[in-house]
C-alpha positions in Angstrom: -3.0 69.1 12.9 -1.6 72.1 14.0 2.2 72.8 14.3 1.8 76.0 16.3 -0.5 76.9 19.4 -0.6 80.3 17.1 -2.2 78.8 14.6 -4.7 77.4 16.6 -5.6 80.0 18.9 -5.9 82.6 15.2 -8.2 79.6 13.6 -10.8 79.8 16.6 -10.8 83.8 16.7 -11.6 83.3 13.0 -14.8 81.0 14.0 -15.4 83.6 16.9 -15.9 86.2 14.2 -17.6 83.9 11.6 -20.3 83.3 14.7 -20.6 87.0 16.3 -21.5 88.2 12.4 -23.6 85.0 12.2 -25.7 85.4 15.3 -26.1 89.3 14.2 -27.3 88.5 10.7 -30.3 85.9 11.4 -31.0 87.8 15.1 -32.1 90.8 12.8 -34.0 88.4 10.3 -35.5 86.8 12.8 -37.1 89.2 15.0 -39.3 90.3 12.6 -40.7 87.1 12.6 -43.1 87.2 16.0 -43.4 90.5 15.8 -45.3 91.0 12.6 -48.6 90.3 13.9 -48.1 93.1 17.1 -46.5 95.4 14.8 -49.7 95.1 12.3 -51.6 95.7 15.5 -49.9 98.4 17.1 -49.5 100.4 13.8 -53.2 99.6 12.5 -51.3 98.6 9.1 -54.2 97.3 7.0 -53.7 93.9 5.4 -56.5 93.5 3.5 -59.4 90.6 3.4 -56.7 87.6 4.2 -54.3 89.3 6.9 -52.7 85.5 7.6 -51.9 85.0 4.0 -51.0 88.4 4.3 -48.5 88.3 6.9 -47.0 85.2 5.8 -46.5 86.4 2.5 -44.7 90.0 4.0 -42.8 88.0 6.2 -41.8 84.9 3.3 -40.5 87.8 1.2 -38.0 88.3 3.2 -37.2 84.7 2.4 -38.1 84.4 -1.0 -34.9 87.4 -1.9 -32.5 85.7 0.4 -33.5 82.3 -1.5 -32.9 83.7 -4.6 -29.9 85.9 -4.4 -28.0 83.5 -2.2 -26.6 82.0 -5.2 -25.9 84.9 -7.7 -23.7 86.2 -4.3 -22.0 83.0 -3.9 -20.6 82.7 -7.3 -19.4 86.7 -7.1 -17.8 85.6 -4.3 -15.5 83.7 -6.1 -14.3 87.1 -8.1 -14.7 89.6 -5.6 -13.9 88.0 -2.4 -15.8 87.1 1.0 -15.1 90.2 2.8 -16.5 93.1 0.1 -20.1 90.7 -0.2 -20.5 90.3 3.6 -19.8 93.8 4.8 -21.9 95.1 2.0 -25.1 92.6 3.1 -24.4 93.5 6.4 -25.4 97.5 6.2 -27.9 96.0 4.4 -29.4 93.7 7.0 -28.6 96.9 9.9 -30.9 99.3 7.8 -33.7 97.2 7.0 -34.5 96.0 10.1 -34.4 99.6 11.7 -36.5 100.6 9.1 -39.1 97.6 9.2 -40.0 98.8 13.1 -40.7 102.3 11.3 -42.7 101.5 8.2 -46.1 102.3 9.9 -44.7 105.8 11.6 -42.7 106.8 8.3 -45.9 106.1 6.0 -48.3 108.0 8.4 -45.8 110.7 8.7 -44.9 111.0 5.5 -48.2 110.4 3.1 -50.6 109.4 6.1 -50.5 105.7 4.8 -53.4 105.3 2.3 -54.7 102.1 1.1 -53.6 100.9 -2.2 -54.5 97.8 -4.4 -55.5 95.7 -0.9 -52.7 96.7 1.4 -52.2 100.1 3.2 -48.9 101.8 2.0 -47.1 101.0 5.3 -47.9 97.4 4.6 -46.2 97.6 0.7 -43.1 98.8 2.9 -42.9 96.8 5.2 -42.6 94.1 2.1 -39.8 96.2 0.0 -38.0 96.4 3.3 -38.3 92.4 4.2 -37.2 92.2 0.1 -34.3 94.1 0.6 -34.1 92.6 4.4 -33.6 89.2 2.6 -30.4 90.4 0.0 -28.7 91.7 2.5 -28.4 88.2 4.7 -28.0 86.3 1.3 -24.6 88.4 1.3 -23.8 87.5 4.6 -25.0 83.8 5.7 -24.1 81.5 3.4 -20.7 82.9 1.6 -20.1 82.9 6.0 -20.7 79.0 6.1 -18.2 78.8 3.2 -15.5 80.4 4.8 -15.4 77.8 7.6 -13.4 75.0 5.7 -10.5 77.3 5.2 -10.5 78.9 8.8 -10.7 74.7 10.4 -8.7 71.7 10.5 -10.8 69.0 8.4 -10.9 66.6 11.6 -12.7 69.2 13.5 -15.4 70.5 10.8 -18.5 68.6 12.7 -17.4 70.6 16.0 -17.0 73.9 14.1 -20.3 73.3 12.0 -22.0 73.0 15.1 -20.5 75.9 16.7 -21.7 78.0 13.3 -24.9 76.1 13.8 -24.8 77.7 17.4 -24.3 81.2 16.5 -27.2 81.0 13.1 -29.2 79.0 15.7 -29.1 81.7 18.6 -29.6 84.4 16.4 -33.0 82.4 15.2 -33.5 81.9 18.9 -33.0 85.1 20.5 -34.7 86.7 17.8 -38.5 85.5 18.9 -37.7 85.4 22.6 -36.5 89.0 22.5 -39.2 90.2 20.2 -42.1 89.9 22.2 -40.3 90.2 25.8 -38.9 93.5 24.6 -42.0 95.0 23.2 -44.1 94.0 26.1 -41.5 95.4 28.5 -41.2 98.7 26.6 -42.4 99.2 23.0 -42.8 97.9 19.3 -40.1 100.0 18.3 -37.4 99.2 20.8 -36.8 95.4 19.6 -35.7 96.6 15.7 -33.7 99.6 17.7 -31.5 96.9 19.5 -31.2 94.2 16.4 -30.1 96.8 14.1 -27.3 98.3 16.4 -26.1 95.1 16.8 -25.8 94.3 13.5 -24.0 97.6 12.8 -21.6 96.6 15.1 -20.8 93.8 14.2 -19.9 95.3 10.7 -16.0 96.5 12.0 -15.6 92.5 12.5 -16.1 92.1 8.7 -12.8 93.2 8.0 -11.2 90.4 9.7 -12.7 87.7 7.4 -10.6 86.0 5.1 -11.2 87.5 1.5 -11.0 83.6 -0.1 -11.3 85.2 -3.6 -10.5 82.8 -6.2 -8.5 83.7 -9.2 -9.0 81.8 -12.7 -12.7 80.6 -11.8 -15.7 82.4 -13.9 -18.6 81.5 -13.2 -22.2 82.0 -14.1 -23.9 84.0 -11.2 -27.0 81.7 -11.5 -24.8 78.4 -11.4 -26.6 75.9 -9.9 -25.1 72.7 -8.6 -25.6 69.7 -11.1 -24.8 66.7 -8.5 -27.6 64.7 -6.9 -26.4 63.8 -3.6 -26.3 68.1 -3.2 -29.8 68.5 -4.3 -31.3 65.5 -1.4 -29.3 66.7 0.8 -30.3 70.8 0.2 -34.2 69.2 -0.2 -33.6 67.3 3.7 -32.9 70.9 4.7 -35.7 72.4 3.5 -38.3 70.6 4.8 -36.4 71.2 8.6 -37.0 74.9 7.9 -40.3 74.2 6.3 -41.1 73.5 9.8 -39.6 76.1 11.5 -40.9 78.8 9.4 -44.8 77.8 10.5 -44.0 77.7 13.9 -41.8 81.1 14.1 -44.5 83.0 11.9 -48.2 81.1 11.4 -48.2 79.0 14.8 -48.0 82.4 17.1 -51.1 83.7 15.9 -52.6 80.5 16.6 -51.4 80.5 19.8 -52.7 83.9 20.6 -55.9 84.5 18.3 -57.1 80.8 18.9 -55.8 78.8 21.9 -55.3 82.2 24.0 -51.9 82.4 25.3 -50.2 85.0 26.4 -47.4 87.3 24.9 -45.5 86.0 27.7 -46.3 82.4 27.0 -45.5 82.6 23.6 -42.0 84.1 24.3 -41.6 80.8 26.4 -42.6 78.5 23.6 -40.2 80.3 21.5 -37.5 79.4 23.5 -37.9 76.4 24.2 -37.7 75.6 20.5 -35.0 78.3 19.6 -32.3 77.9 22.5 -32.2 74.0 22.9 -31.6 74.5 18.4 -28.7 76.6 19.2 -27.1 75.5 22.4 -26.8 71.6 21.5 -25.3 72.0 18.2 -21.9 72.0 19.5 -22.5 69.1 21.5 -24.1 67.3 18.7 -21.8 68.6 15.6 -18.6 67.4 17.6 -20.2 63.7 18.1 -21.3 63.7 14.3 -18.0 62.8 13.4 -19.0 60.0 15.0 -22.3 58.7 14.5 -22.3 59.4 11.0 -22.9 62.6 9.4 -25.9 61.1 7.0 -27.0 59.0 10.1 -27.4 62.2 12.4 -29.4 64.0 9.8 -32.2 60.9 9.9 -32.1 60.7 13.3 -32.8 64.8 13.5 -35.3 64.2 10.8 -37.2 61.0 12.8 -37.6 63.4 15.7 -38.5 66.3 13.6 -41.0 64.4 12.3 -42.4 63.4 15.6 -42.4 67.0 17.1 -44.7 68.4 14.5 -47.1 65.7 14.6 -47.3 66.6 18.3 -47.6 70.4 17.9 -50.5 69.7 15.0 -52.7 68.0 17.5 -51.9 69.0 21.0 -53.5 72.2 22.5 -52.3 72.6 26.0 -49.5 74.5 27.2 -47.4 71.7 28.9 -47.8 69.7 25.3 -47.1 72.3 23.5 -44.0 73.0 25.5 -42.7 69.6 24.9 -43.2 69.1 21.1 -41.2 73.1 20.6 -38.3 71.7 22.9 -38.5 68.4 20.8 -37.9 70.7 17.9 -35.6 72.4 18.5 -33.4 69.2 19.7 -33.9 68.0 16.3 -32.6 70.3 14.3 -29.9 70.9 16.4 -29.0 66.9 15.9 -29.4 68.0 12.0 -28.2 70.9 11.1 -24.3 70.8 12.2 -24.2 66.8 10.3 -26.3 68.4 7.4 -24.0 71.4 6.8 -20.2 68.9 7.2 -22.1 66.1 5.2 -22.2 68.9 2.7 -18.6 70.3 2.8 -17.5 66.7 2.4 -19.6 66.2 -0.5 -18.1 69.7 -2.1 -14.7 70.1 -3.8 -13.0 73.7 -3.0 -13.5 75.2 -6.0 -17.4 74.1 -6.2 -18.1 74.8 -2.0 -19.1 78.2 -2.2 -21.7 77.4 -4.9 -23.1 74.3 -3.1 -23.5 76.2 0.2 -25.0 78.7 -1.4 -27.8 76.2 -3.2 -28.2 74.3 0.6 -28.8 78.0 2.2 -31.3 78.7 -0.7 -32.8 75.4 -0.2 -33.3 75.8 3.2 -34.5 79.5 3.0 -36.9 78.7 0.8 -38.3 76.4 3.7 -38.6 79.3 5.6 -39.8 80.9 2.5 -42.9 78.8 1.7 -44.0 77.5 4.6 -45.6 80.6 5.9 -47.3 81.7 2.6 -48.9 77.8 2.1 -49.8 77.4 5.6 -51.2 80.8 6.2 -53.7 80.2 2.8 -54.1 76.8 4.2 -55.5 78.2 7.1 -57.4 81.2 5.9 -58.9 78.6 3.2 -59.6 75.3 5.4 -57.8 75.9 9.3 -54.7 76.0 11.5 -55.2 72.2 12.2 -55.3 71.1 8.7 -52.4 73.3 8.2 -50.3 71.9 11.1 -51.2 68.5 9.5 -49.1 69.1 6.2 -46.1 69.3 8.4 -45.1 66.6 9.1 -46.1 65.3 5.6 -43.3 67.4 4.4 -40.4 66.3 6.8 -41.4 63.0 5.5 -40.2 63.9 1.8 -37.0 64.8 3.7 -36.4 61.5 5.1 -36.9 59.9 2.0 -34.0 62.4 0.4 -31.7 61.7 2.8 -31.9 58.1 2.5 -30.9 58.0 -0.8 -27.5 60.4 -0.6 
């Protein structure tokens, strides 16, 4: 409890800061998202002979370095402090993304973008710049999550969870709904303009994080964590974002190249989905408490479940409308209980580490999904693709159950 009205009011400007640098972070990854397949298009960057493996593979770099740097930065955290790591991933997240909405221009400009082994040169940097795109949020997101326990009261961890869930949830929302609405209301360049000044922005609210550095603690970079109930609970997560990563990356092109829709359409699918995950995490990490943090995550999984079974099969608009909002309730039922189920799993002096194994869990979702499903469908098609889904959220319920 809190002695002080002080104290309080400096604890929830502390979240406030936490969720602004949040919401910046993913916004600028997930723009990018949508917009790879009219950015290919409006740049004539050549993908070679399988552009949907293609374009899930440029886009699941991005992942694959935030998946595998998450940890390394984690554990450094512990010696260098919060605040050097996250200013320091966030310059790198600002430049990237400016630079992604470039890569066609600055290859034809500077070397007239020839083709080499398969891919034009614009499309090899448009991957080194996802790469590098994905270390800069693996300084930034999770060691961010981390901070949250020392910043809360412990009887108020599901409500701030779920307003961090908010803020990382928005920035996933607005990122797809702002895409393709800005570019069709101006240009392909002006969405990566706007992200990127945000997120160098939001760099002077850096400062005010609290360093957390840990004295006495060395620890291997590459630490992993070696408890069980972690590991389910980090694979329940991945198979939420397993999802999400097909519908924010392979499921647009379906909608456009296949079923027809509109840019304008899609935008609306993408909100639906995006905004009901980030507005009703609050609601739904303050009630965890509640419920049951373990119990919330299988509910959010049951419905997860059912929502990509829906989207697999269903091809008109109304349908489709339905099974994105139904998906983006579920994880916003999941992701605040997941991420407090986890910081009452942790210890202090092993929380950094486990967050930063969850966050490379669930990147790797993210990661994965849109390199498998994108040969999936190149190889066989989108609706035995859409099939594996919920397949996979199926393995998640099965983790959970056994935390």
């Amino acid at each position: 409890m809190y002695r002080y009205p002080i104290e309080y009011i400096m604890d929830k400007l502390q979240l406030l800061t936490i969720g602004i640098l949040t919401f910046s972070v993913m916004l600028s990854i997930s723009i990018v998202g949508p917009l790879l397949s009219l950015l290919v298009s409006e740049e004539s960057i050549y993908l070679g002979v399988n552009p949907n493996f293609s374009i899930g593979l440029i886009f699941a770099l991005g992942g694959l370095s935030l998946s595998i740097f998450q940890i390394p930065f984690s554990n450094l955290s512990y010696r260098y402090g919060n605040r050097k790591l996250i200013i320091i991933g966030d310059i790198f997240v600002a430049v990237s993304v400016l630079l992604i909405g470039y890569s066609g221009y600055l290859s034809r400009t500077l070397v007239g973008d020839p083709i080499l082994i398969g891919w034009s040169l614009s499309a090899w940097l448009l991957a080194l710049l996802r790469i590098l795109q994905g270390v800069g949020g693996a300084a930034t997101w999770p060691i961010l999550m981390a901070t949250i326990p020392s910043v809360i009261n412990e009887e108020e961890i599901g409500l701030a969870m779920g307003i961090f869930g908010a803020s990382f949830g928005l920035g996933m929302a607005l990122g797809p709904v702002l895409g393709p609405t800005i570019a069709a209301l101006t240009n392909i360049y002006a969405p990566f303009i706007i992200a990127a000044s945000i997120a160098f922005i939001s760099i002077f609210l850096a400062i005010k994080i609290p360093n957390n550095k840990v004295r006495n603690i060395e620890r291997n970079i590459f630490e992993i964590p070696n408890r069980i109930d972690i590991i389910l609970l980090s694979i329940a997560g991945f198979t939420l974002m397993y999802s999400m990563g097909t519908l924010v990356v392979i499921y647009p092109r379906y909608l456009l190249n296949i079923l027809g829709f509109n840019v304008k359409e899609l935008a609306l699918l993408m909100a639906l989905a995006s905004l009901s995950f980030a507005f009703l995490q609050p609601i739904f990490g303050k009630i965890s408490i509640r419920i049951g943090f373990k119990r919330q995550v299988i509910i959010g999984l049951l419905i997860t479940m059912f929502s990509v079974t829906i989207i697999s099969v269903t091809k008109d608009l109304l349908s489709i409308s339905l099974a994105m909002f139904l998906f983006g309730f579920s994880g916003a039922i999941m992701f605040p209980a997941a991420s407090s189920l986890l910081t009452k799993l942790s210890d202090a002096s092993e929380l950094n580490k486990n967050t930063g194994f969850f966050n490379m869990m669930i990147s790797l979702g993210v990661t994965l999904s849109p390199i498998l499903v994108g040969l999936i469908s190149d190889i066989f098609s989108y609706k035995i693709a859409f099939i594996t889904l919920p397949i996979v959220v199926l393995i998640g319920l099965i983790s959970i159950l056994k935390v």
